[in-house]
C-alpha positions as CSV (number, residue, x, y, z in Angstrom):
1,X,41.0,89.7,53.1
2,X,41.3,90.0,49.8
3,X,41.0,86.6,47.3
4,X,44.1,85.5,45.5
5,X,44.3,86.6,42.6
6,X,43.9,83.3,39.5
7,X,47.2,82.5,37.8
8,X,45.3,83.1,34.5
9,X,44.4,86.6,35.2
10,X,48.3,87.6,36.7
11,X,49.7,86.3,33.0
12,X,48.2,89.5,31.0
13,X,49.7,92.0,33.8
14,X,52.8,90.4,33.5
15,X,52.8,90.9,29.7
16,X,51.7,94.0,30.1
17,X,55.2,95.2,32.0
18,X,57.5,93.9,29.6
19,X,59.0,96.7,27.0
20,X,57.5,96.7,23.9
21,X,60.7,94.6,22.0
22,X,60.1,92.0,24.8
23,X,56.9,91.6,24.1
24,X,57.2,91.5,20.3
25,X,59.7,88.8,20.9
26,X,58.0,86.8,23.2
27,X,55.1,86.7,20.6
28,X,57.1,85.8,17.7
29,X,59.1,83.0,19.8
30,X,55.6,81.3,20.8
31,X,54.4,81.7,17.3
32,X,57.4,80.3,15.9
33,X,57.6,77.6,18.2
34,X,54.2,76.6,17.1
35,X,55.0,76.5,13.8
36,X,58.1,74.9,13.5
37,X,56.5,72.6,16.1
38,X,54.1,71.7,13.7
39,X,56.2,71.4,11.2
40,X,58.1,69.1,12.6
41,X,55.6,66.9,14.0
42,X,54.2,66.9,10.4
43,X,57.7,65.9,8.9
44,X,58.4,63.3,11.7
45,X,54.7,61.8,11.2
46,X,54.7,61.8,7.2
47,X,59.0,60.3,7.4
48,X,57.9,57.6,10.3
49,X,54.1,56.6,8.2
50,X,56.4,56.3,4.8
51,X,58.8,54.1,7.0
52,X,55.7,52.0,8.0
53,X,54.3,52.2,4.1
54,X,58.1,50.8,2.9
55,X,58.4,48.3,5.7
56,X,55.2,47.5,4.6
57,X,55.6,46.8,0.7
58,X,58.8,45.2,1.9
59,X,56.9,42.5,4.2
60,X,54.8,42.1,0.9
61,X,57.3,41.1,-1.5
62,X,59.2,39.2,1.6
63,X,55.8,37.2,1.8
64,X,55.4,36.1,-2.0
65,X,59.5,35.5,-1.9
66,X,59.2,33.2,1.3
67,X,55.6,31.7,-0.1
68,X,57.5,30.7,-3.9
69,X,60.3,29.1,-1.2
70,X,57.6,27.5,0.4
71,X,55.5,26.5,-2.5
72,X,58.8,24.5,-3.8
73,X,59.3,22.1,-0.8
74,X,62.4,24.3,0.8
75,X,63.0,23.3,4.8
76,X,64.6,26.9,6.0
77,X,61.8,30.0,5.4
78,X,64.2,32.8,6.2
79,X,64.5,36.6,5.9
80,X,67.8,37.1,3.9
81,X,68.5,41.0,5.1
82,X,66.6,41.2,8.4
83,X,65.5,38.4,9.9
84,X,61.9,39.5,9.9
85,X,59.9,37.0,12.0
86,X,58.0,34.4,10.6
87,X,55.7,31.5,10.8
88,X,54.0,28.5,8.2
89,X,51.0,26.4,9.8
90,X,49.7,23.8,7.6
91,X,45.9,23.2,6.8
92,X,45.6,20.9,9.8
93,X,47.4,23.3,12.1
94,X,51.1,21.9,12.5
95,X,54.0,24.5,12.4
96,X,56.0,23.8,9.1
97,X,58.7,26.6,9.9
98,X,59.6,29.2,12.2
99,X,62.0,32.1,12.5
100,X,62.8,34.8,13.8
101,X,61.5,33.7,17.5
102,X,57.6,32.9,16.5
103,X,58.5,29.3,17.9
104,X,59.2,30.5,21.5
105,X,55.4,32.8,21.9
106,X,53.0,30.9,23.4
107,X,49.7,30.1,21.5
108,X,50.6,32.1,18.4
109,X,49.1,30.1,16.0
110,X,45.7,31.0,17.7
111,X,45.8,34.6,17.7
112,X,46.9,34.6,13.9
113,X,44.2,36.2,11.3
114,X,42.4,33.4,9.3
115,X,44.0,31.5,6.6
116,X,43.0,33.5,3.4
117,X,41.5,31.4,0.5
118,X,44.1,29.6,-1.2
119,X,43.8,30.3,-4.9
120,X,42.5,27.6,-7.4
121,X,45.1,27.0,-9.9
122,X,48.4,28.5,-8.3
123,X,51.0,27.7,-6.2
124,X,50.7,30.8,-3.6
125,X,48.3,33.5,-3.3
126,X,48.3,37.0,-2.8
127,X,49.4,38.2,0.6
128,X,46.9,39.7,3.1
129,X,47.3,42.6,5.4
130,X,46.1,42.3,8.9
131,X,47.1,42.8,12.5
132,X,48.1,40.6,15.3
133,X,48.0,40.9,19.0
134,X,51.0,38.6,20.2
135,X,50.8,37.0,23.6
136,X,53.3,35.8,26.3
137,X,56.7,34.0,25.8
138,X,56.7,30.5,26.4
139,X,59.9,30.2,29.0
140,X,59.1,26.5,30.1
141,X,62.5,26.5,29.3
142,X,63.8,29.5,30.9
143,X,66.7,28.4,32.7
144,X,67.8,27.6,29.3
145,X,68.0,31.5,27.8
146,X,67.7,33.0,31.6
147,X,70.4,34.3,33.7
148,X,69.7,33.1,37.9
149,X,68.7,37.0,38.0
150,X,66.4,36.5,35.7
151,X,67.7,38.9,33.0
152,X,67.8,37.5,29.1
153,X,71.4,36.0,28.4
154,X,73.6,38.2,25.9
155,X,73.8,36.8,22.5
156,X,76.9,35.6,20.7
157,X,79.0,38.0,18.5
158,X,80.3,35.5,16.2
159,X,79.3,31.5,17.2
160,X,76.5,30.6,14.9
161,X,75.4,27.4,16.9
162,X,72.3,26.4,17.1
163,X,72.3,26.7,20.9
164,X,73.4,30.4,20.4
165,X,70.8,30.8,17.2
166,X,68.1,29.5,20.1
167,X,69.2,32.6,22.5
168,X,68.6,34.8,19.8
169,X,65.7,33.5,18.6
170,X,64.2,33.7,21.7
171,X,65.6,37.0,22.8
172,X,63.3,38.2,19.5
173,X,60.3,36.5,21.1
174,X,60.7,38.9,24.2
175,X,60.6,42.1,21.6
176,X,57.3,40.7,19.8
177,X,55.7,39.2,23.3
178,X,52.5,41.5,24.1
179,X,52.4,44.1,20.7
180,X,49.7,44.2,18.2
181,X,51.7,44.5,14.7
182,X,51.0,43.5,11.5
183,X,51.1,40.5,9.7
184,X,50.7,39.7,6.2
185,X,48.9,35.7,5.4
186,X,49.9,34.1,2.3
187,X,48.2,30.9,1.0
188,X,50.7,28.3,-0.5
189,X,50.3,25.1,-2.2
190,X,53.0,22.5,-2.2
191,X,52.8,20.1,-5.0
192,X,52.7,16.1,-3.8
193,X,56.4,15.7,-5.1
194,X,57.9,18.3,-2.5
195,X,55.4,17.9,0.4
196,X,56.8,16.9,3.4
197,X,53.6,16.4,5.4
198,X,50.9,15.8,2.8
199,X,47.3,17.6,4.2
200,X,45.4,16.8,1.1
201,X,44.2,13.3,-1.2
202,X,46.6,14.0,-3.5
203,X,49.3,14.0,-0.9
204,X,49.9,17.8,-1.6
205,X,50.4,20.4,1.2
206,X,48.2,23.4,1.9
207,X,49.3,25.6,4.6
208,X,49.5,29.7,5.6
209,X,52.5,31.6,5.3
210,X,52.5,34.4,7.7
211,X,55.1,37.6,8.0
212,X,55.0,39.2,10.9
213,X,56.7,43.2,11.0
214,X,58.3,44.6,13.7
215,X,56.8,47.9,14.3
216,X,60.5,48.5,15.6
217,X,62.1,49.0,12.0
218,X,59.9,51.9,10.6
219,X,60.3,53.2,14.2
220,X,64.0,53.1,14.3
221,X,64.3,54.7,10.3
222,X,62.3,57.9,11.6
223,X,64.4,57.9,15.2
224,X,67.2,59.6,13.3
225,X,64.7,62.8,12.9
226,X,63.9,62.6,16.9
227,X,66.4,64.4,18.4
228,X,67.5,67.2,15.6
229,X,63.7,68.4,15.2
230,X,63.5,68.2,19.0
231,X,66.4,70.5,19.6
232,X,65.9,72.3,16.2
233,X,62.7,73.5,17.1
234,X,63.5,75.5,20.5
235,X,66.4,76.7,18.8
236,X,64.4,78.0,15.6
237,X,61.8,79.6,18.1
238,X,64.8,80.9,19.7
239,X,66.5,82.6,16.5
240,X,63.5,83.7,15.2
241,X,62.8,85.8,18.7
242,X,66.0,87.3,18.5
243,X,65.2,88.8,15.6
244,X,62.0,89.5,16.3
245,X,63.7,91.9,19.6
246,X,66.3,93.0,16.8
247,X,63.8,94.3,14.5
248,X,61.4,95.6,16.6
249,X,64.3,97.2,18.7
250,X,65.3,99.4,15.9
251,X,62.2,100.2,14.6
252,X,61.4,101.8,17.9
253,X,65.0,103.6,17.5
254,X,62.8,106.6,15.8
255,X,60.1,106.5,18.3
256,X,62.7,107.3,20.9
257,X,64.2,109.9,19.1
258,X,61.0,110.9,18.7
259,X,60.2,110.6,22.5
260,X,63.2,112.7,23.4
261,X,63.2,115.0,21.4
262,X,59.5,115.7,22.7
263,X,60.8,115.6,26.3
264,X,63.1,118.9,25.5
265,X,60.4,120.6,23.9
266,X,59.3,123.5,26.0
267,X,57.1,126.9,26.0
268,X,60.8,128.8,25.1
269,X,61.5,126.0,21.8
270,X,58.4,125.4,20.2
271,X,59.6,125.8,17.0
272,X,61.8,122.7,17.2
273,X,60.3,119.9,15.4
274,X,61.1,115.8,15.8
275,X,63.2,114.1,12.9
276,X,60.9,112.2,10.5
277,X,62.2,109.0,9.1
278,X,62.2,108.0,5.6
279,X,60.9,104.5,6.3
280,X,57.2,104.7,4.8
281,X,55.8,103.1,7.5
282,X,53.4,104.2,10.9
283,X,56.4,106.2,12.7
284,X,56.9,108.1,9.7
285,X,53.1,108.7,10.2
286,X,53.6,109.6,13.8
287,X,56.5,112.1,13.3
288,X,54.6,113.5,10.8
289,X,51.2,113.8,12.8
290,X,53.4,115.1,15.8
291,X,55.0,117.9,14.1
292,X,51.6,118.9,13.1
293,X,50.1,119.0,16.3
294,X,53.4,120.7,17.5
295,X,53.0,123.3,14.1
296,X,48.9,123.8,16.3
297,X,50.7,124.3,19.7
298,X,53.1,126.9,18.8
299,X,50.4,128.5,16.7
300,X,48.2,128.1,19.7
301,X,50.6,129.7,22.1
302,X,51.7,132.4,20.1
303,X,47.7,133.3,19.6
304,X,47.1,133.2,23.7
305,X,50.2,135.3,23.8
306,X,49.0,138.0,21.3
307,X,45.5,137.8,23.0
308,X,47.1,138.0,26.4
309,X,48.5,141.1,24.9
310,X,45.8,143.0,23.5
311,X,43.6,142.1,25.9
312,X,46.4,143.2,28.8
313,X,46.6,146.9,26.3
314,X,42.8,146.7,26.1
315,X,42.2,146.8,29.5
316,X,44.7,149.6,30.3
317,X,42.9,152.4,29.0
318,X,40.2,152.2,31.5
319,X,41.5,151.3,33.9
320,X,44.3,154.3,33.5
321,X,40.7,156.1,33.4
322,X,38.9,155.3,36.1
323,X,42.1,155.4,37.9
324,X,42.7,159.4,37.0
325,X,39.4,160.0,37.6
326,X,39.2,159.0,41.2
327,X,42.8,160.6,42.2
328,X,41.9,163.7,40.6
329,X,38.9,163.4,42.9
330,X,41.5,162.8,46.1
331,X,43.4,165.0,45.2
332,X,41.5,167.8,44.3
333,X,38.3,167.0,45.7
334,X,37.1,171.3,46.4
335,X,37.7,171.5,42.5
336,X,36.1,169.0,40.9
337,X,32.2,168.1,39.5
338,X,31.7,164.9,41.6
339,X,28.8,163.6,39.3
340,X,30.6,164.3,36.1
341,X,33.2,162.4,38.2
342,X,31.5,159.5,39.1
343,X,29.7,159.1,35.7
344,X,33.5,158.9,33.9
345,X,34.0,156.3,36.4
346,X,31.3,154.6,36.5
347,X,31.7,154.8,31.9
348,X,35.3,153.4,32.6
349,X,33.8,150.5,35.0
350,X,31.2,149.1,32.3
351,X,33.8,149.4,29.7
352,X,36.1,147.2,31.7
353,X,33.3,145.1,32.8
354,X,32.1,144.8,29.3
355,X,35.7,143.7,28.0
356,X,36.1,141.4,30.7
357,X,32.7,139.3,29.9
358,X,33.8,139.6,26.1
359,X,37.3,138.1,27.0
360,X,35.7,134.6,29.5
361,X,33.3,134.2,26.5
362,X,36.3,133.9,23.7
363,X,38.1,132.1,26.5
364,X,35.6,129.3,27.0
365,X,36.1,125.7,25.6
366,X,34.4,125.4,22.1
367,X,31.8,123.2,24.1
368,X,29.0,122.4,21.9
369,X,25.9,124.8,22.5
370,X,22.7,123.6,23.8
371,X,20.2,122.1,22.2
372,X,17.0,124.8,22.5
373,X,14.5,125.2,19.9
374,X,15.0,128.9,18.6
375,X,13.0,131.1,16.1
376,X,15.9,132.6,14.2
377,X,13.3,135.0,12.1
378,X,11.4,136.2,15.8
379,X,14.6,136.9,17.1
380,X,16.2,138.8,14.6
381,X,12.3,140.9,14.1
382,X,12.6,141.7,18.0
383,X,16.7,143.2,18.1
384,X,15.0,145.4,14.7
385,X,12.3,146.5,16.5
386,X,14.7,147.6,19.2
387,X,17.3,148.9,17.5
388,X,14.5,151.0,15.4
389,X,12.7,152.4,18.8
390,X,16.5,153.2,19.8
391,X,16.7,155.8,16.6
392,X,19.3,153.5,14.4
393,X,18.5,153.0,10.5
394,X,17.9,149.4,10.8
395,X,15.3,148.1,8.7
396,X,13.9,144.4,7.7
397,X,13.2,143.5,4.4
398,X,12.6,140.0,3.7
399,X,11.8,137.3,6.6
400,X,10.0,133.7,6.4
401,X,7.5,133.2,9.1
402,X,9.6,131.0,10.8
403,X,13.2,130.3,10.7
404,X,13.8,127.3,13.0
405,X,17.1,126.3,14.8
406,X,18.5,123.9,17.6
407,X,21.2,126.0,19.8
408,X,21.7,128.4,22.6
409,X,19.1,131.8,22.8
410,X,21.1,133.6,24.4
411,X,24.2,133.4,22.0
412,X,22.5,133.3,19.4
413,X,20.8,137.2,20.3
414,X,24.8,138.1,21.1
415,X,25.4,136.8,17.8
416,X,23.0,139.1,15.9
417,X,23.6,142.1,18.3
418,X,27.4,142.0,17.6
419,X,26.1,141.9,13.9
420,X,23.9,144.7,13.9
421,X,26.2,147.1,16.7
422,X,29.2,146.5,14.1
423,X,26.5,147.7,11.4
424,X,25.0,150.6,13.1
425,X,28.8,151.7,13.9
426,X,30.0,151.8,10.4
427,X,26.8,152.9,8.4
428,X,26.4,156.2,6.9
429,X,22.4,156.1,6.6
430,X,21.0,152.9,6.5
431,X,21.5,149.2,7.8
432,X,19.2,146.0,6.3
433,X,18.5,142.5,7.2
434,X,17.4,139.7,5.3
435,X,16.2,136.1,6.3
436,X,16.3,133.1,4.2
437,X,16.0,129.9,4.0
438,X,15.1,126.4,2.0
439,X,14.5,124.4,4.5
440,X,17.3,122.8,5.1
441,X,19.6,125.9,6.7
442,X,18.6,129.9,7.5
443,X,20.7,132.9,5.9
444,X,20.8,136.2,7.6
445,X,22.4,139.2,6.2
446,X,22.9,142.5,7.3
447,X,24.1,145.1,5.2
448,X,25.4,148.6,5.8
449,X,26.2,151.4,3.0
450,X,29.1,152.3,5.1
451,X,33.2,152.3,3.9
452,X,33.5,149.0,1.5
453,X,36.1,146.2,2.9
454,X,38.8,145.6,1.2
455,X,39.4,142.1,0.2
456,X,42.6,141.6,2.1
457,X,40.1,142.3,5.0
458,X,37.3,139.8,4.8
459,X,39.0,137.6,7.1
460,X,41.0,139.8,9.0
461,X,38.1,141.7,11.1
462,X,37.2,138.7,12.4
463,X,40.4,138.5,14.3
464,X,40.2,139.7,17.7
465,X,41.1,143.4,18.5
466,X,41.0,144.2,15.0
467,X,40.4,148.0,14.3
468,X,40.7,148.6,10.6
469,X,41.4,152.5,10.5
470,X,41.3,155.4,12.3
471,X,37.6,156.4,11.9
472,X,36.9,153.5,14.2
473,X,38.2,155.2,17.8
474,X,38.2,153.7,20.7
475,X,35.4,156.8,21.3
476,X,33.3,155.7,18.7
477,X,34.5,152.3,18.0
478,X,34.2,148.6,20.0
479,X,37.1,146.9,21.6
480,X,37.3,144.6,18.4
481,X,36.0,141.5,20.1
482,X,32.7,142.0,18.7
483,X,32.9,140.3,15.5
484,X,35.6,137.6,16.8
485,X,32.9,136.6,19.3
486,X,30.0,136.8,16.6
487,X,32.3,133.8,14.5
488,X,32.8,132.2,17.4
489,X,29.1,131.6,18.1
490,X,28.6,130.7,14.4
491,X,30.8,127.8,14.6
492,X,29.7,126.4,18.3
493,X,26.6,126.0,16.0
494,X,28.2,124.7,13.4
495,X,27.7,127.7,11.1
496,X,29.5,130.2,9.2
497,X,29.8,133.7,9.5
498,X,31.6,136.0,6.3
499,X,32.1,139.1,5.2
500,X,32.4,140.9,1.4
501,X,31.4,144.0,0.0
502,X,30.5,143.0,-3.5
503,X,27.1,143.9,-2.8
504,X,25.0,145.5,-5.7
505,X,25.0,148.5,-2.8
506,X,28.0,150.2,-1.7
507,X,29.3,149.1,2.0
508,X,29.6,146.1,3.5
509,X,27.4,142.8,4.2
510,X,27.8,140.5,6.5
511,X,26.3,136.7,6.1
512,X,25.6,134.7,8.7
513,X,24.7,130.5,7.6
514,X,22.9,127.9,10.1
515,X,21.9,124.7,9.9
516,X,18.0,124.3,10.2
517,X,16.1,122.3,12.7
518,X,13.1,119.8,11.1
519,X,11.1,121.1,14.3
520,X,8.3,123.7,12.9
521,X,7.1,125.0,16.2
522,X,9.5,127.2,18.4
């Protein structure tokens, strides 16, 4: 039994099947959702910290307002616009005012900051932040502001009472009971002439002013931004993956015309072509690079066609030979010399076998050739020496002592026998061959005083089947593979092979180029 496969690892195949649009959209969404996610947490963090910093410097000025108020001997301390909660304990720790439900928390003059150090010569000092963490709710009185259920009673809309500003006041107690908020401590002194409850010599009063701030009024100013960034955001992310499959949907549009108009390509319509766009962008690119490789295809077919061919008209003529010679033998066998018979056949068999093993080498792969070390300069001394004992005019002039190469022996001697065949063929007295090198690459060239080339036809014998005039018969002459096969080997070893007949001799040299090996020793 196999294992089930991890969640994790299904997500990528999954991605994988979408279309390409899909996928593009699916991206962008969760990118954009990120972002605008980020954004707005950003925006809803810096609106709801500059709520915090405004309720802040408003519980400041509220504190040296109330703490002048105080300073002066006035009985109600009071938040004019919001009822901020409040509390004043004198130096020997009595309550001189509450509001906004400080005098229904239990213990709350214990878990308040330190007075700060009243100033010298002034009436009130300057206010000091800190934090408070408020306790319980005294309800030893909670039948009084209780329903029987237990639930808070509602407040009044309109009756101002002070039974009905007790129900209030302690319905604010429940909001501050068990929150850590701030509080800002002001110092106040109250001259003897408006002191109430003297704390000092003098009769003078000293006591702490403290504003407390609900944490609930910056939190309410940035609620506003709650709910439109928290649907705004999905729907962003949403918009912006529409799009996203909009775009990417017709930018594909010339990928599928591209697509099908590959799909009715066939061997009969090569020379149709897929539209290019005029967008400057990677599908221009790829209509471009396609009609290219199409442009190599057609050129490629239409070359295995010709060579199907000549190769099919090559092959015809000895076979048409060997096949007269051996009916004329059934047919007239009283009549006929049976060894000049068989040797005609047996001339029309190599021929075709010889064609044929030209033909598989041109139709290999251009596989890279092996890796051998081979004396260049020993192999072309030993096809001289033969070709000499064989009675042809081939001579060697100039040759290094060694000539080192990395590549296949055996092409490389069907290299230089194609070379020196095509030479011997076409020269009138004399062939040469000449080896060079600097080190770095070899240069062989072989030289007959035969008929010149024309220029026009430096480039065109090396096509294959080529036959340049009627001199060259198919008696006399090769099946014009030879020198198609001899640039062919040239370039498996990444070497050139050309032709000219600018020679300070008349007739025709042939240069053959190859890289060197560093390796000194064959």
């Amino acid at each position: 039994m196999t294992a089930r496969q991890h969640p994790s690892r299904r997500t990528p195949a999954l991605l994988h099947r979408l279309p390409g649009q899909a996928r593009i959209a699916l991206v962008a969404g969760i990118a954009a959702l990120v972002l605008f996610g980020t954004g707005a947490w950003w925006l809803f963090q810096h609106v709801r910290a500059d709520a915090y910093r405004t309720t802040d410097n408003r519980a400041f000025e509220l504190s040296v307002q109330l703490a002048t108020q105080a300073a002066e001997g006035k009985e109600i301390l009071s938040d004019p616009l919001r009822g901020w909660p409040l509390i004043e304990i004198d130096r020997v720790g009595r309550t001189i005012a509450a509001a906004g439900g400080t005098q229904h928390l239990t213990d709350l003059p214990a878990l308040l900051p330190p007075p700060p150090v009243p100033p010298p010569r002034r009436a009130t000092g300057s206010p000091q932040r800190g934090t408070v963490h408020i306790g319980a709710v005294d309800e030893r009185d909670h039948s009084r502001f209780h329903r029987p259920d237990g639930t808070l009673k509602p407040p009044p809309s309109s009756d101002t009472s002070a039974e009905q500003k007790a129900l209030i006041a302690h319905r604010q107690a429940h909001v501050l009971a068990h929150r850590t908020t701030t509080v800002f401590a002001t110092a106040v002194h109250t001259p003897a002439h408006a002191c109430r409850l003297p704390t000092e010599a003098d009769r003078s009063c000293r006591s702490t002013l403290y504003v407390l701030v609900p944490s609930d009024d910056a939190e309410r100013a940035a609620a506003p931004l709650r709910t439109p960034l928290m649907a705004g955001v999905p729907l962003a992310a949403l918009l912006v993956a529409a799009l996203a499959w909009t775009a990417a949907r017709r930018s594909l549009r010339p990928v599928e015309a591209i697509r099908q108009e590959v799909a009715e390509i066939t061997d009969t319509s090569l020379d149709r072509r897929v539209p290019v766009p005029d967008a400057r962008d990677p599908v221009r690119l790829l209509a471009l690079t396609t009609n290219t490789t199409l442009d190599r295809l057609e050129t490629a077919v239409e070359t295995q066609r010709r060579f199907v061919a000549d190769a099919s008209h090559e092959l015809r003529s000895p076979i048409a030979a060997l096949r007269y010679e051996l009916e004329t033998a059934l047919a007239h066998p009283d009549t006929i010399d049976a060894h000049q018979t068989l040797h005609n056949a047996l001339s029309a068999t190599r021929r075709i076998h010889t064609l044929t093993e030209d033909l598989l080498l041109l139709a290999r792969p251009d596989h890279p050739a092996t890796h051998s070390l081979i004396d260049l300069a020993g192999l072309a001394a030993e096809l001289v020496h033969e070709y000499q004992h064989r009675g042809h005019p081939v001579s060697l002039r100039a040759r290094p002592g060694q000539a080192p190469v990395r590549g296949d022996g055996a092409q490389l001697h069907r290299l230089l026998r194609n070379l020196l065949d095509n030479a011997v063929r076409h020269a009138h007295t004399t062939v040469t061959l000449d080896i060079t090198t600097d080190g770095r690459a070899h240069t062989i060239t072989i030289h007959n005083d035969g008929t010149p080339l024309a220029p026009d036809d430096y480039e065109h014998i090396f096509e294959r089947f080529t036959r340049l005039d009627e001199a060259r018969t198919r008696d006399t002459g090769g099946s014009g593979l030879g020198l198609a096969i001899a640039r062919d080997i040239a370039e498996r070893h990444h070497g050139t092979l050309t032709a000219h007949s600018d020679h300070p001799h008349p007739g025709t040299t042939f240069t053959l180029l190859l890289p060197g090996s560093p390796d000194t020793t064959p």
